[in-house]
C-alpha positions in Angstrom: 0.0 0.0 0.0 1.0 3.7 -0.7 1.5 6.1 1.6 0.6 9.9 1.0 4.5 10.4 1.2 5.9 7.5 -1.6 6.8 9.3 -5.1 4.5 9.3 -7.7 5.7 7.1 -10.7 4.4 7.3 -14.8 6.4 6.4 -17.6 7.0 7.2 -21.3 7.5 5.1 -24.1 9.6 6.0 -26.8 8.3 4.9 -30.3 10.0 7.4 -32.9 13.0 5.3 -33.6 13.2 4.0 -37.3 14.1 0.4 -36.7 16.7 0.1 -39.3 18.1 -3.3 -38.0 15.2 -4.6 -38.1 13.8 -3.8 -40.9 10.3 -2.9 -39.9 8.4 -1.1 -37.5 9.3 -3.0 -34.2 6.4 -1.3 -32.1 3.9 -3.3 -34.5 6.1 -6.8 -34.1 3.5 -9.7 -32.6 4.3 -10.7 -29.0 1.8 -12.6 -26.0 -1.4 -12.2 -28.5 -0.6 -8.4 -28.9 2.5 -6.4 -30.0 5.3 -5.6 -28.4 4.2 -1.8 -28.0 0.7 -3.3 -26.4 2.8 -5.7 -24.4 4.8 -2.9 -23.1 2.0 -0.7 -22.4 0.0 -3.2 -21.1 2.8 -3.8 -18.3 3.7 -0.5 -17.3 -0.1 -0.1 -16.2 0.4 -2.7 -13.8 2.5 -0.6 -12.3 2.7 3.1 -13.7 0.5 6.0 -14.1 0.0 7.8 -16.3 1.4 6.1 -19.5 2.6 8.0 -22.3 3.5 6.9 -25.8 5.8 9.2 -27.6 5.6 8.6 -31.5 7.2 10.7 -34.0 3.8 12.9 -35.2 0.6 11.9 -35.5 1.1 10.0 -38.6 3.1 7.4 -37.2 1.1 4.1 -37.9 1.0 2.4 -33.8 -0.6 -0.5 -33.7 -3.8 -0.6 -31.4 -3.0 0.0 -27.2 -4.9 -0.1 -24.2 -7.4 3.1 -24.2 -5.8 4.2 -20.3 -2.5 5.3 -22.7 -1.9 8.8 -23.3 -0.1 10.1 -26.6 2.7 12.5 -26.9 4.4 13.6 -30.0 7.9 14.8 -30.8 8.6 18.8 -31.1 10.9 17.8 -33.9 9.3 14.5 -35.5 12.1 12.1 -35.3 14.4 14.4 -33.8 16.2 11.2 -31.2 15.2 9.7 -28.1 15.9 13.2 -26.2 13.5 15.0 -28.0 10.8 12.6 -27.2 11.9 12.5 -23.7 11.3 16.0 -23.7 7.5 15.4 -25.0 7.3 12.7 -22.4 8.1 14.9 -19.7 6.0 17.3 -20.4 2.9 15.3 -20.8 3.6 13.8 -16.8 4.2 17.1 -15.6 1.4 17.6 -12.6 0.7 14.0 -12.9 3.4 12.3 -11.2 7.0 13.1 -9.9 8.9 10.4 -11.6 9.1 8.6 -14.7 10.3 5.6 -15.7 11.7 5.3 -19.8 11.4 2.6 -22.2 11.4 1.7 -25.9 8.8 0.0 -27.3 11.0 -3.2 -27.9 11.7 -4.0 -24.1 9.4 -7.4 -24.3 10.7 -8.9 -20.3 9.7 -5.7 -18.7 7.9 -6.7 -15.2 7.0 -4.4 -12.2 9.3 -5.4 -9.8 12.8 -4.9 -11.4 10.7 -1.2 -12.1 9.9 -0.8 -8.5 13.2 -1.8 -7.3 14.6 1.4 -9.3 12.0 3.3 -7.5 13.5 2.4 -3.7 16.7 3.4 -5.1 16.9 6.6 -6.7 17.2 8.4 -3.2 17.6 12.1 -4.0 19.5 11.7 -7.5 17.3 12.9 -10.5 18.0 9.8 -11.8 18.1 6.2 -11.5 20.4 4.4 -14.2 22.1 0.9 -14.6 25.7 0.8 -16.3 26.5 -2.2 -17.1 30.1 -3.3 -18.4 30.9 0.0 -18.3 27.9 1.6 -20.5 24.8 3.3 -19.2 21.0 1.8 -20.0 19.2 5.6 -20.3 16.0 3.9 -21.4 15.8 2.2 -18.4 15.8 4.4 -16.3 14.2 6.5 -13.8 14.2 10.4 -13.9 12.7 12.9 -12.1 9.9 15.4 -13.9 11.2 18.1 -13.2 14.5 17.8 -15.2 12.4 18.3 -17.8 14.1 22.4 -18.3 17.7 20.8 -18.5 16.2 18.5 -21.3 14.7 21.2 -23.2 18.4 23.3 -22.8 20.0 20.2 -24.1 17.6 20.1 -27.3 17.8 23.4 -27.9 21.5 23.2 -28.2 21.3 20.8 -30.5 21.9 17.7 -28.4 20.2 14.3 -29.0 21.6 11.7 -26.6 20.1 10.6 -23.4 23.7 9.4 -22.4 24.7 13.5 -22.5 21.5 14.1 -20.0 22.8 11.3 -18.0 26.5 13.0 -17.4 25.1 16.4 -16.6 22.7 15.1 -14.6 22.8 13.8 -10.3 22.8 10.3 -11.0 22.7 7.2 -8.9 24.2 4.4 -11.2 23.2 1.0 -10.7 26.4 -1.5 -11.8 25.8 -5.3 -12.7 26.2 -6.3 -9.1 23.5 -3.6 -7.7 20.9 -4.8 -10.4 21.8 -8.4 -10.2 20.3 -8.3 -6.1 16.6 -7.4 -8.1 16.6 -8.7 -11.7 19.2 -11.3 -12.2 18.7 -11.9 -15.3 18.6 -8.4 -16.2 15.5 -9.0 -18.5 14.8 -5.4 -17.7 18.0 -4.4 -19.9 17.0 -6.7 -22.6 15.8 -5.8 -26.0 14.9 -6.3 -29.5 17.2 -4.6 -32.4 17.4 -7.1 -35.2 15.3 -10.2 -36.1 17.2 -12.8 -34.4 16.6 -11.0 -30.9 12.8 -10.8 -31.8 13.0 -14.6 -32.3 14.7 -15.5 -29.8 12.5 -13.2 -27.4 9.5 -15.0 -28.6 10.7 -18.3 -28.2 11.7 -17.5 -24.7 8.1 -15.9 -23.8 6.3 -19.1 -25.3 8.4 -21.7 -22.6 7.6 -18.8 -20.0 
């Protein structure tokens, strides 16, 4: 149960990528008698709210997603993952305090790896794991209201969430910190070409 006191938690979705590797439109990929956008979405309202999807503009062809989602759409229609970030953020502002970011090709996500990054962000404005050396910015936790040092970044041109990351108070989460919640790290795991999607499917059906 939540007290009056516990942080408020959304998230945001990121969809505007162009999914070069794998050669079409991952958010629409079949996955557990959805996709793996409605998979993803269906998820985080276990354990998020709001939920915002961040496409490109309102063009983008999504495949269908649970009515409690809210859209967002990128200032600069496929402008990088800091952009929509930015969109994100400023949908959830009011809403919540923090918000946990995803791709839409995350198909192991699960609420208590997310909740574990919760208890652990402490007064850092944001919650990250770095593993063998490299940070995991979209699975992460940030706070709303870096939303203005976002928006600077953007406006100077900047794209990458790993360059929010550096500038921002961070509490970094090595292999050994996220092994004591997800062991497998199934959180970190993703789909870029069409062997990961297979294999990802494979592994959900003996699940």
């Amino acid at each position: 149960m939540k007290s009056q006191s516990d942080p408020l938690l959304g998230s945001i979705v990121l969809t505007g990528g162009q999914s070069r590797r794998m050669g079409q439109a991952k958010e629409s990929l079949p996955f557990r008698g959805t996709t793996l956008l409605g998979w993803t979405v269906e998820t985080l309202l276990r354990c998020t709210h709001p939920v915002i999807i961040v496409a490109r503009d309102e063009a983008q062809d999504l495949p269908p997603v649970p009515l409690e989602a809210d859209m967002a759409y990128d200032a600069d229609p496929g402008g990088g993952p800091l952009v929509g970030l930015s969109a994100g953020l400023r949908a959830l502002q009011g809403h919540c305090d923090l918000a946990f970011v995803t791709g839409c090709d995350t198909p192991f996500l699960s609420e208590t790896p997310i909740g574990a990054l919760v208890g652990r962000i402490g007064d850092a404005q944001v919650v990250v794991p770095r593993i063998g050396g490299t940070l995991q910015p979209l699975a992460a936790i940030y706070r709303i209201d870096v939303l203005d040092q976002v928006d600077a970044l953007v406006a100077k041109g900047e794209r990458s969430l790993v360059a929010l990351v550096e500038q921002l108070r961070a509490k970094e989460l090595d292999e050994k910190a996220m092994d004591e919640f997800d062991p497998g790290r199934q959180l970190l795991r993703n789909v870029n070409s069409r062997e990961e999607y297979e294999a990802a499917v494979a592994d959900a059906e003996k699940s």
